[in-house]
GUMIBA-615324 format. One line per 4 residues: number of its first residue (from 1); their letters; for each residue x, y, z of N, C-alpha, C. Coordinates in steps of 0.1 Angstrom, whole numbers, plus 2048, in hexadecimal, padded with zeros to 3 digits. Example, Ala and Ser with C-alpha at 12.3 -4.5 7.8 and 13.67 -1.06 7.14 Angstrom:
2
1 = AS = 884:7C7:84E:87B:7D3:84E:884:7DF:84E; 880:7EA:847:889:7F5:847:881:800:84F
***
This chain:
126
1 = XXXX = 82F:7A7:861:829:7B2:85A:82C:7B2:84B; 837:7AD:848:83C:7B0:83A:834:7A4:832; 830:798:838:827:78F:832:819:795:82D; 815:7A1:839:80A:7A9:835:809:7B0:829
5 = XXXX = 811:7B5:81F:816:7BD:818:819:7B6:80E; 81C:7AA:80D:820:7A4:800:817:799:7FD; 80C:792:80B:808:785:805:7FB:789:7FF; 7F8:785:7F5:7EB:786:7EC:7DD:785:7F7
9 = XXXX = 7E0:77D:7FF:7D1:775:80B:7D0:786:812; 7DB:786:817:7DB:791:821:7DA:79D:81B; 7DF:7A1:812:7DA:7B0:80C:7CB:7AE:809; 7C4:7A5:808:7B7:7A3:801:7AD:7A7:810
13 = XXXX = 7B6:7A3:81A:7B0:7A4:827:7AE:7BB:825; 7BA:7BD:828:7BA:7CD:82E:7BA:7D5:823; 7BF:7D4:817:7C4:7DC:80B:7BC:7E0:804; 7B7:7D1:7FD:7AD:7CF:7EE:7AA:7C2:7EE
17 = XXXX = 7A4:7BF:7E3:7A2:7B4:7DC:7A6:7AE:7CF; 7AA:7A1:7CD:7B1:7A3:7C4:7BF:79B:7C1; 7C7:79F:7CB:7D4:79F:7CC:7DC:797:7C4; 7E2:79E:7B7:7EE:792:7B4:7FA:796:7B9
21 = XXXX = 805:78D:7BA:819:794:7C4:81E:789:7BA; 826:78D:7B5:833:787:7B1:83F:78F:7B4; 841:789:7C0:84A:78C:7CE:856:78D:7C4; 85D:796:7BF:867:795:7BE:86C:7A3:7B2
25 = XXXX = 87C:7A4:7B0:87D:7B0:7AC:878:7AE:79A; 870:7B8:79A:86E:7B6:789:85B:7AE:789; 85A:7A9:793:852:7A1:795:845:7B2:798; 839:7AD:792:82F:7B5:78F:825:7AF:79E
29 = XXXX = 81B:7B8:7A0:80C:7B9:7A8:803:7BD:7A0; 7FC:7BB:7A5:7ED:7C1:7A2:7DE:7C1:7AC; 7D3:7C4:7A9:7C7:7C0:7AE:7BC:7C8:7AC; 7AE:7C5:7AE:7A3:7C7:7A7:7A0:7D8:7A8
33 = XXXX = 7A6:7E1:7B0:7A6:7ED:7B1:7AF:7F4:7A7; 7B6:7EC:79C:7BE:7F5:794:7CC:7F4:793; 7CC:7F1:7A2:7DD:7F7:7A8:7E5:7EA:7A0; 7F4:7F1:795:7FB:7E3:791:809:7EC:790
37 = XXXX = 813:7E7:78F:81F:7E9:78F:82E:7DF:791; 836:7E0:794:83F:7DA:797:84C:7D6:7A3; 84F:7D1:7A5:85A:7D0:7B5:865:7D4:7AB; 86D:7DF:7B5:879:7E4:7B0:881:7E1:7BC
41 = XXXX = 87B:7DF:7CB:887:7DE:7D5:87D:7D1:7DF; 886:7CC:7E1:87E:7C0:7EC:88B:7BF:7F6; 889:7C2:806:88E:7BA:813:886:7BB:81A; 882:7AD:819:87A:7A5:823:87A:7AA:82E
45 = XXXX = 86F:7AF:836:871:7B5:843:879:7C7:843; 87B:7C6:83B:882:7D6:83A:87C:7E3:82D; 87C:7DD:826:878:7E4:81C:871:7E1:80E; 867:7E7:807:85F:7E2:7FC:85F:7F1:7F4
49 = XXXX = 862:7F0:7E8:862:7F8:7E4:85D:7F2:7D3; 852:7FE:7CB:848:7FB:7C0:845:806:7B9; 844:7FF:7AD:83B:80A:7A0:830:808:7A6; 827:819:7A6:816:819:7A5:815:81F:79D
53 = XXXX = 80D:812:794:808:818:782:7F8:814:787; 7F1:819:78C:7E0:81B:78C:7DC:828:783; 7D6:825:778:7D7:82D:771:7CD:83C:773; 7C6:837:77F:7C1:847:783:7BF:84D:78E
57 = XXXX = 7CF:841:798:7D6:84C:7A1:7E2:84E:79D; 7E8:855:79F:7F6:857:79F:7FE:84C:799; 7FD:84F:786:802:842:782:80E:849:780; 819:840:77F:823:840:77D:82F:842:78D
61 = XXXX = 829:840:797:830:847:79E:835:838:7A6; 83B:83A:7B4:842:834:7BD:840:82F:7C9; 840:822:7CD:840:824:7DE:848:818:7E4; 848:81E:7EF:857:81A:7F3:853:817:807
65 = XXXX = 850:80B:807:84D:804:818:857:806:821; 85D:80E:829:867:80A:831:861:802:840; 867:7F6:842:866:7F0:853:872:7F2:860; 872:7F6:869:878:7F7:873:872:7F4:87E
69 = XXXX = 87D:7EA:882:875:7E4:894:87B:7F7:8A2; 873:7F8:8A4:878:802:8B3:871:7FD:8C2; 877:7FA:8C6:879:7F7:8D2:86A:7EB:8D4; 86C:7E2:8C9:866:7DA:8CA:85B:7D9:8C1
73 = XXXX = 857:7E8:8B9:84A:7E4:8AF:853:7E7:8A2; 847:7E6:89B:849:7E7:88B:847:7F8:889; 850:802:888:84F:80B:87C:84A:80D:870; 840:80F:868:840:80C:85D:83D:81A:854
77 = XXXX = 843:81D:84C:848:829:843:840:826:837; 83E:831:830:836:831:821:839:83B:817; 83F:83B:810:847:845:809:843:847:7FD; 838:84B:7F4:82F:849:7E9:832:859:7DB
81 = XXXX = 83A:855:7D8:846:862:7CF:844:861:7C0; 844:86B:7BC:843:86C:7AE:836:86D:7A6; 82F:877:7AF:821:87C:7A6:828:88B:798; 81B:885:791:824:889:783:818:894:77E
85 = XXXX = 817:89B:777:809:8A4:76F:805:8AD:775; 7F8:8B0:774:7F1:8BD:779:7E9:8BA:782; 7E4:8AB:788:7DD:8AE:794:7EB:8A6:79C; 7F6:8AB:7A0:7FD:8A2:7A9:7FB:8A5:7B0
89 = XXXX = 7F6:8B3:7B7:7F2:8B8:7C4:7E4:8A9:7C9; 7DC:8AD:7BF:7D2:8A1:7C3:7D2:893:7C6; 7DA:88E:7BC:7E1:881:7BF:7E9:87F:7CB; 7EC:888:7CE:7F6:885:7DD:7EB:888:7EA
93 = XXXX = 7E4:893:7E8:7DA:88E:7F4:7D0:881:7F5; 7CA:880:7E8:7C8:872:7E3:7CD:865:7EC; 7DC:869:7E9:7E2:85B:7EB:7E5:859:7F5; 7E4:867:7FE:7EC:869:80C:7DB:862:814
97 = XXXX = 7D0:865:812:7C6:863:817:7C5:851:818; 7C7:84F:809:7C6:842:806:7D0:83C:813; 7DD:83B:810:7E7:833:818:7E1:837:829; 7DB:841:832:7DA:843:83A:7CF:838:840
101 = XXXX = 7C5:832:836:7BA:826:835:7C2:81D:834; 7CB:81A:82E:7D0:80E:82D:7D6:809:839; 7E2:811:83C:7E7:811:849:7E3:80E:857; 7D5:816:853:7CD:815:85F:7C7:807:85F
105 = XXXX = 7C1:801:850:7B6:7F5:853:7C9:7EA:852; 7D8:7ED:84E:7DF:7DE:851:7DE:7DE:85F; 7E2:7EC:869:7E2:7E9:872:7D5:7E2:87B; 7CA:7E3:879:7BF:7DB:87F:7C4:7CD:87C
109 = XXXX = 7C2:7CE:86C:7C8:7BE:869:7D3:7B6:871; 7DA:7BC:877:7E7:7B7:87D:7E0:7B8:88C; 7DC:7BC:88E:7D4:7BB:89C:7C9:7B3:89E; 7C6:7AE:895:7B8:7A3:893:7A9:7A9:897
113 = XXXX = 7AC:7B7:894:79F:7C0:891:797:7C3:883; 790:7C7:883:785:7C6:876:789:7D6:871; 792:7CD:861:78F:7DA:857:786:7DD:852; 789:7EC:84C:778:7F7:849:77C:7F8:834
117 = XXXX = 76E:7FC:831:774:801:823:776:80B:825; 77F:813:81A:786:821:81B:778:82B:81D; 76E:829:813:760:82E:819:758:832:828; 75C:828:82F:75B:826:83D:765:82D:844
121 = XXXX = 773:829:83D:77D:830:847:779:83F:845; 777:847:83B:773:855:836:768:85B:842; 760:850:844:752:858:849:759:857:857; 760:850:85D:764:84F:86E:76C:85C:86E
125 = XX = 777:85C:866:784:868:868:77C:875:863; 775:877:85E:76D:888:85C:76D:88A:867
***
């Protein structure tokens, strides 16, 4: 899973398009949606943690991947902190909506089912 998350091929699959990773701490991302920032924490299989500077979501703020195997699957955690201004309320539903698409089209992807655009995901979940 954590290959899903960091390789450029694979986020291009469920994420975005786009994708650049410079896997490492200090090391920056980006891709055609905006989204760029930086690695502040990397363990392989355990945890990813990032600047999100998209400058008209929730820039400046945090996120932070946690993985845990339980009783045999992948846990996977999303921890997205540090909305800043006057629409933080909106940026965090925003972002909570956003990550709930994502989540939803890695896990297809890890399943070798067909992901949707967030568009699509919108009109099924109403």
């Amino acid at each position: 899973m954590f290959r899903a998350l960091t390789r450029p091929n694979e986020l291009d699959v469920w994420f975005t398009q786009g994708a650049k990773v410079d896997l490492r701490i200090g090391g920056k991302y980006s891709n055609l949606d905006h989204d760029k920032g930086k690695f502040l924490e990397i363990t392989p299989g355990e945890r990813l943690r990032f600047t999100w500077d998209n400058p008209e979501h929730s820039p400046g703020s945090i996120v932070e991947v946690l993985l845990k195997t339980v009783r045999g699957r992948t846990v996977l955690t999303v921890i997205h902190s540090g909305f800043k201004g006057k629409a933080e309320f909106e940026d965090y539903a925003s972002q909570r909506s956003g990550w709930n698409w994502a989540l939803s089209n890695l896990k297809a992807h890890l399943e070798g089912r067909r992901v949707v655009s967030f568009e699509e995901w919108l009109e099924k979940s109403s």
